[in-house]
N, C-alpha and C positions, 0 to 999 in steps of 0.2 A: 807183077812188080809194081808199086807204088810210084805214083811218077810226081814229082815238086817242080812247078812253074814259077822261075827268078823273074820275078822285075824290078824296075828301080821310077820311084816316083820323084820330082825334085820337088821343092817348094814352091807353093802356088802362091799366085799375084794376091798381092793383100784382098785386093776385091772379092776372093772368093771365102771369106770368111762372111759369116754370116751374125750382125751383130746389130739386132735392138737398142733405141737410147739406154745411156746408163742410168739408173733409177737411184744414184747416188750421188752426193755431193763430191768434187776430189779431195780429198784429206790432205797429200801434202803435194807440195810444189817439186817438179821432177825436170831438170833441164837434159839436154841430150845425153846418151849414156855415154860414158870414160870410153875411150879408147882402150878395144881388146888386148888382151896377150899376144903377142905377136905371132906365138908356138899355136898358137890354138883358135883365134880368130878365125871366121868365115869369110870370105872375098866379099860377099853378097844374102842382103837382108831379103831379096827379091831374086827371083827366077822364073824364067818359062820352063811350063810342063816341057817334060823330055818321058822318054821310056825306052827301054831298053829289055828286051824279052828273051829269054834264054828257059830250056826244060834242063832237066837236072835226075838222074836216078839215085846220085851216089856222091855227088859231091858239096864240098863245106864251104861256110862262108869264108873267105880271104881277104875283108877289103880293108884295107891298111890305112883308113882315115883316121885322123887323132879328136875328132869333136866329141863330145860327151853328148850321152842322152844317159838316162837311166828309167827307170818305172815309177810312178806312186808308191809309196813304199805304205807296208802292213806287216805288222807283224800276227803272231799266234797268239790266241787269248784262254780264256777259260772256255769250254765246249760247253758252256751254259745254254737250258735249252729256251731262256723268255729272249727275247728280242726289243733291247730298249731302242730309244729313239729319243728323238730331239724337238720339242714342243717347235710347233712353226712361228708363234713370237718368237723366239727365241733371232729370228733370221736378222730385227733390224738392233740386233746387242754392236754398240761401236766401242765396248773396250777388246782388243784381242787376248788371246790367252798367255797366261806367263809364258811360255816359250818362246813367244812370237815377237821378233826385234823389227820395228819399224825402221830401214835404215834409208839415208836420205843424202844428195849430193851434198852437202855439208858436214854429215856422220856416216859414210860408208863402213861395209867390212873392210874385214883388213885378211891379210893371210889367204889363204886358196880361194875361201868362200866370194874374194872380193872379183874373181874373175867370172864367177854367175849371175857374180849381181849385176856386171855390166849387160851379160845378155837380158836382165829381168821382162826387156820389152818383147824378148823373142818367147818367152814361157808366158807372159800375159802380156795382151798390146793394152792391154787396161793397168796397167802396174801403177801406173800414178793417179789413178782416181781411190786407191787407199789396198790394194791385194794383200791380201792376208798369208804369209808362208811359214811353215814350221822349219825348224834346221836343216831335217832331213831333205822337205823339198824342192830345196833346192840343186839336189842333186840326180832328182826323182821324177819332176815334173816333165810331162810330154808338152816339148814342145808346142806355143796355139798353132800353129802351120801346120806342122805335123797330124795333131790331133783332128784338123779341120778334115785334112785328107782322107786319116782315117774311117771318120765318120759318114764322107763321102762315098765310101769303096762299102761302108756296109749296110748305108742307108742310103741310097741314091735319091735324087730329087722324083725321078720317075716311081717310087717306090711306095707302099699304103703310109697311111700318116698312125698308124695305130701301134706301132710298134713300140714295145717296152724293151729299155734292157737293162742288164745288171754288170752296174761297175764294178766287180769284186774287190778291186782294192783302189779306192777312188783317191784317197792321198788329199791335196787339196782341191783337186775337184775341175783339175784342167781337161780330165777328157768326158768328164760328167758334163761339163758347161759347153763343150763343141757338140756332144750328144743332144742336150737341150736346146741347142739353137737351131737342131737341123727341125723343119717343117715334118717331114718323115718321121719321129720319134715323137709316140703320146706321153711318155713319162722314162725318167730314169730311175732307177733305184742305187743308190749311190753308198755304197757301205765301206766302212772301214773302222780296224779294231781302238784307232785314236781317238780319243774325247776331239784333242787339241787339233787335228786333220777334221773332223769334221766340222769343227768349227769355224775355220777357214773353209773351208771348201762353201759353208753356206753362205758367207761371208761373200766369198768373190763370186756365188752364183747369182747372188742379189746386184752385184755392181755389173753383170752382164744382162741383167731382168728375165734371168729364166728359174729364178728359186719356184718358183710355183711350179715347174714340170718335175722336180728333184724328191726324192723320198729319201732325206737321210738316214742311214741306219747307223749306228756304232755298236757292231758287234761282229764275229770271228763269223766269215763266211762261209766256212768248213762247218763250224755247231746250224749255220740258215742250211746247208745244205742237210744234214742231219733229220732239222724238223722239216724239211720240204715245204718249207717255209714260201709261199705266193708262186709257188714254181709253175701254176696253171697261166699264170700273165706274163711270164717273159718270153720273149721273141729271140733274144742272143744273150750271152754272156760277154765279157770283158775283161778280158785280164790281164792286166798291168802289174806281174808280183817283181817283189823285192829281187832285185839281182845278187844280193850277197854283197854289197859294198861295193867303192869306186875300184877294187882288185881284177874286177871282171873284164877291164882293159889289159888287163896285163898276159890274159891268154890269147895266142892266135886264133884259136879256135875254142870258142868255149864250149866247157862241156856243161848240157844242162841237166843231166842225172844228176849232177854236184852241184847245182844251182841251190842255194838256201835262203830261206828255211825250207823251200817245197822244191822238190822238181819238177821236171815239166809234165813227168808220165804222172805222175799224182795227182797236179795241177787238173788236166786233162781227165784223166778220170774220173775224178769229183764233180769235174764241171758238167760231165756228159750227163751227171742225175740231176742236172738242173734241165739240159736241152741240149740237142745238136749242133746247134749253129755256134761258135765260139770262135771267137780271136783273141791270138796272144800278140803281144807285146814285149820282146825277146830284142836282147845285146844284138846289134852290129853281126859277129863274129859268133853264130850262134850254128852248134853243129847239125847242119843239114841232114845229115843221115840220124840223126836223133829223132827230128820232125819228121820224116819219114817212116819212120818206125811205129808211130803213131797211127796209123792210117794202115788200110785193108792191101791186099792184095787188087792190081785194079782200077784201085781210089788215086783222084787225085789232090793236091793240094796247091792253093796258091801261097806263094811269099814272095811279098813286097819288101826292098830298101826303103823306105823312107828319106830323103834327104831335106837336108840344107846347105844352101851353097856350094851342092855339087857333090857336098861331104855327105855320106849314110851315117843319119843318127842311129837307127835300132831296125829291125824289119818286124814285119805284122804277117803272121802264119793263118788261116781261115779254113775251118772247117764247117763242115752240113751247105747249108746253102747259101751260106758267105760266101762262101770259097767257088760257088758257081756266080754268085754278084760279081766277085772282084775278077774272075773268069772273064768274063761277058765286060767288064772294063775295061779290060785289058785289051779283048779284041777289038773292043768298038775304038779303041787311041786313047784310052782311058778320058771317054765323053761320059761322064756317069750320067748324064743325063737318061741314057739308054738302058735297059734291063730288058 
């Protein structure tokens, strides 16, 4: 039987983000963020590690928090088999793309959007030295805490420095840019089917000073898996896909065979002709016996809560020998210093 290990990470002290001076001027001027929504507001910008350890054969997520997280979002493109890219001048361009509204405590959103914009400091603590977001990502973007975590549980500081990995759907580039900053990671490769997402994404990687460790792609991950495109240098995949819209709150349990445009078993299967090691990035409320299903007779699996403020934004599922990294964290009190 397949066995799944629950824990729950909270939000770590800003200190343990790891961040090079900005290599940028700040663009606009950014006074303290508005006061959250009252419904949806976190207590706390800041937390001590906690954890909390529980094994699982057979059962779903239940956690009835209302905070939002969602994915980097991508969508499907043409199964085209060149592979373009992004000239590296390209990284210091200071007009953003049509899409891209620079909004500022003098011109806010207005309407739903204007309740993400107040968390902007918690999706980038750099947002006012100029971050670059497309519409979507604002709905999309991993958490920097979260993603710091992340990157911690898959690349530990005790870990080789030569590791590559591939962001499959890097969005604007918040978990490409916690990948870059970790000492443990020689390079990312950072893809996504958006002109305008990767143009951001290079954007805010320059304002973090790791665009030099970043290979952006803009092209449909599925056609790079197709041509087996660099797959002898990557160490893990990443996958952050599109959750189907803000609706995915609206199931207690969701289901990811109905996840769109991909599911999970697709996702997963695709990703395995890249390499073994792979982590997903998966709703809150994300059905446990699904992820199990995934995995061998025998096998096990870790899934992490991610939190903030006590609240789970999404959990991170780890397979091949992630899933013995975030293991081996787990036991140690989640000191990743240890592997």
């Amino acid at each position: 039987m397949a066995k799944l290990n629950t824990s729950t990470r909270d939000e770590p002290q800003t200190n343990d983000l790891q961040q090079p001076p900005a290599k940028r001027r700040r663009r606009d001027s950014e006074s303290q963020d508005r006061s959250s929504s009252p419904s949806e507001s976190d207590s706390s910008d800041s937390s001590s590690d906690s954890s909390s350890d529980s094994s699982s054969d057979d059962s779903s997520s239940n956690d009835s928090s209302s905070d939002d997280s969602s994915s980097d979002d991508s969508s499907s493109s043409s199964s085209s088999k060149e592979v373009p890219t992004f000239p590296e001048d390209e990284a210091e361009e200071d007009t953003p793309p049509p899409s891209v509204i620079l909004y500022t405590d003098a011109d806010p959103p207005s309407g739903q959007l204007y309740w993400y914009w107040t968390q902007r400091q918690r999706y980038f603590s750099r947002y006012s030295e100029g971050i670059w977001m497309t519409p979507d990502s604002w709905f999309e973007v991993t958490p920097e805490a979260v993603a710091a975590k992340i990157t911690s549980h898959m690349f530990p500081p005790a870990s080789t420095s030569s590791n590559i990995v591939m962001d499959a759907f890097c969005g604007v580039g918040g978990n490409s840019i916690s990948f870059a900053l970790s000492p443990s990671v020689k390079k990312v490769i950072a893809i996504d089917t958006s002109p305008d997402a990767i143009a951001c994404a290079r954007h805010n990687a320059a304002i973090y000073g790791v665009s030099h460790k970043i290979e952006f792609v803009c092209a449909d991950f599925f056609a790079l898996v197709d041509t087996r495109w660099k797959f002898e240098e990557i160490s893990a995949v990443f996958l952050s896909p599109p959750w189907g819209g803000p609706t995915y709150k609206d199931n207690q349990v969701f289901d990811l065979e109905q996840m769109q445009p991909y599911t999970v078993s697709y996702l997963v299967e695709r990703a395995r002709e890249v390499c073994e090691d792979i982590a997903l990035y998966l709703p809150r409320t994300s059905d446990l016996n699904q992820l199990a299903a995934l995995i061998g007779d025998g096998e096990e699996m870790e899934v992490v809560h991610y939190c903030l403020g006590r609240k789970s934004k999404a959990i991170g599922a780890y397979f091949g020998t992630l899933n013995e990294r975030v293991k081996m964290a787990r036991e140690n009190g989640w000191k990743t210093g240890k592997i």
